[in-house]
N, C-alpha and C positions, 0 to 999 in steps of 0.2 A: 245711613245717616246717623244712627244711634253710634253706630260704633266711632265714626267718626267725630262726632262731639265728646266722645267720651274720650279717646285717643285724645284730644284737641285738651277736657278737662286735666288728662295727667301729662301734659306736654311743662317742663320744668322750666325750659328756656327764659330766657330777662326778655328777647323779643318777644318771646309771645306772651307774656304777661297779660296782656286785653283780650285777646283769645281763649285763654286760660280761663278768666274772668269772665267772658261771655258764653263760654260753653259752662260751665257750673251752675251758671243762672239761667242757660236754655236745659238744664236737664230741670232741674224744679219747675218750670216752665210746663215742659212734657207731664211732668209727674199730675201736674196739676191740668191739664187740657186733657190728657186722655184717662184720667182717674185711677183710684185703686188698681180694680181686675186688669185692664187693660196695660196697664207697667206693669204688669208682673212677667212676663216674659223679656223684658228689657231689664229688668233689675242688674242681672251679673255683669253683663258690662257696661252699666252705669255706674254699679258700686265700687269698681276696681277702683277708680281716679281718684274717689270719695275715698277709701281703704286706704291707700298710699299718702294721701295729704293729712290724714288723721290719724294716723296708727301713730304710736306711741315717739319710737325711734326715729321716724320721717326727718332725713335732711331735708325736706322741698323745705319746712316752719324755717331753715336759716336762710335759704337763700333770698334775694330781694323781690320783695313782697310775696314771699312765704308766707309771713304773718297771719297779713290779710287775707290771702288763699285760702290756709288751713280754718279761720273763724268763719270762711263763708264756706268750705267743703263741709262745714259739722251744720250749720244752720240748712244747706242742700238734704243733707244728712237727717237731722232730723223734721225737716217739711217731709220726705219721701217719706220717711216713719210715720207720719201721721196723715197720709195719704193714701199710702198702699197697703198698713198694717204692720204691726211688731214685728207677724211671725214668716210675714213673708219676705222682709228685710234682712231678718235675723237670718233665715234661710240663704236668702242673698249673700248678703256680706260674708257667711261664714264662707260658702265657696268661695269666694273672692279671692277672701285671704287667705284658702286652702292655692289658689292657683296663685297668687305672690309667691307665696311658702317655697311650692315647686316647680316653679321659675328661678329663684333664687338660689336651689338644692342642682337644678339641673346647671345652671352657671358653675356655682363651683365644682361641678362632679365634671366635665366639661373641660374646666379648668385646670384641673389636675389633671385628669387625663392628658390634655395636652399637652404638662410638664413630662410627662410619663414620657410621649412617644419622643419630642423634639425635648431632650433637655438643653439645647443650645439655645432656642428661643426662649424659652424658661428661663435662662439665664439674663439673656439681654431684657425678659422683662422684668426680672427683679429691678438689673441694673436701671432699667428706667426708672420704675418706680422710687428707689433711692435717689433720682437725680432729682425727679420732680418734688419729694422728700427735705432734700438740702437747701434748695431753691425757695421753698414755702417758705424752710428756719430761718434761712436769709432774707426773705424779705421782712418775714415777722421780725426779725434782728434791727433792720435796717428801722421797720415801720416804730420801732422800741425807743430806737436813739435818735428818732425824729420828734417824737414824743418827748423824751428825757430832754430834750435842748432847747423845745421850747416851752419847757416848764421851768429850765434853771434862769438863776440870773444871772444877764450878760451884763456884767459893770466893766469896771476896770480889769484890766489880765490881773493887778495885786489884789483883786475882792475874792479870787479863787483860791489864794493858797491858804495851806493847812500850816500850823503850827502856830509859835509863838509870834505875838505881833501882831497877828493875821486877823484877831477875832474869831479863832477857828474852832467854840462850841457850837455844839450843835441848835441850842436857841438862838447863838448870834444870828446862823445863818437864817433859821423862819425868818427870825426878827426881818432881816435881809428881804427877804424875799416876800413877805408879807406888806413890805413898806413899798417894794419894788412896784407889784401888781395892783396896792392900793392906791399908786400914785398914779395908774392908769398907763403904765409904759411898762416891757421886760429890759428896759435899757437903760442909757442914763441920759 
């Protein structure tokens, strides 16, 4: 059961966000029902989910309700600390993050290796990874000039051109566009 909630606590996914959330609050839960001595043999794989949402570099704090997550995995965090004890937590947590550490050692070791043997798969996963790569740029690109277009003003086709004639300093244009947005419309 421990393990399971805890598994449940470091599950990253957007569905299971409530899950997520209710296993976090059922480890404090435990911590506090069955007392100090008696978590202390559950501590390491309590701490892992608690370790991962909190460590420093954690993508879980970007994704959607990360946030949230990581301010209630340090509050989990530190209720156990003041339940089970400093030093047993400390004790905890440092294995924890020793087994992240080499989980993540053993991944890339892992990983290379099987550049080593299959360099043709090696290959096609660079190549993936470059597609998925260009696709992000492209949408970040895409999500840029959807941005920039409804920020500009859309007047006339003649409110756009540059040069002479045009009004084409660069305060015209605030002026422009300051008048545009104050007027409660990006149009005309």
């Amino acid at each position: 059961m421990v393990v399971r909630m805890a598994g449940l606590a470091g599950d990253t996914r957007v569905a299971r966000l409530a899950a997520r959330t209710a296993a976090l609050k059922w480890i404090a839960a435990m911590a506090s029902a069955l007392g100090g001595p008696a978590t202390v043999p559950y501590l390491e794989p309590l701490l892992l989910p608690l370790y991962r949402l909190t460590e420093a570099g954690s993508t879980a704090a970007s994704l959607p309700g990360g946030a949230d997550a990581k301010a209630l995995a340090e509050e989990v965090l530190s209720h156990v600390r003041s339940t089970c004890g400093s030093d047993a937590v400390l004790s905890a947590y440092t294995r924890a993050q020793a087994r992240v550490r080499d989980a993540r050692k053993a991944r890339k070791a892992r990983s290379a290796m099987r550049a080593m043997v299959d360099p043709a798969a090696a290959a096609a996963s660079r190549l993936r990874r470059g597609a998925k790569k260009a696709a992000g740029r492209k949408r970040k690109m895409e999500d840029m000039k959807r941005l920039r277009s409804a920020r500009t003003f859309h007047g006339s086709a003649g409110s756009r051109k540059r040069g002479a004639g045009a009004g084409g300093g660069r305060g015209d244009k605030r002026a422009r566009l300051g008048a545009a947005f104050a007027g409660g419309g990006a149009g005309g």
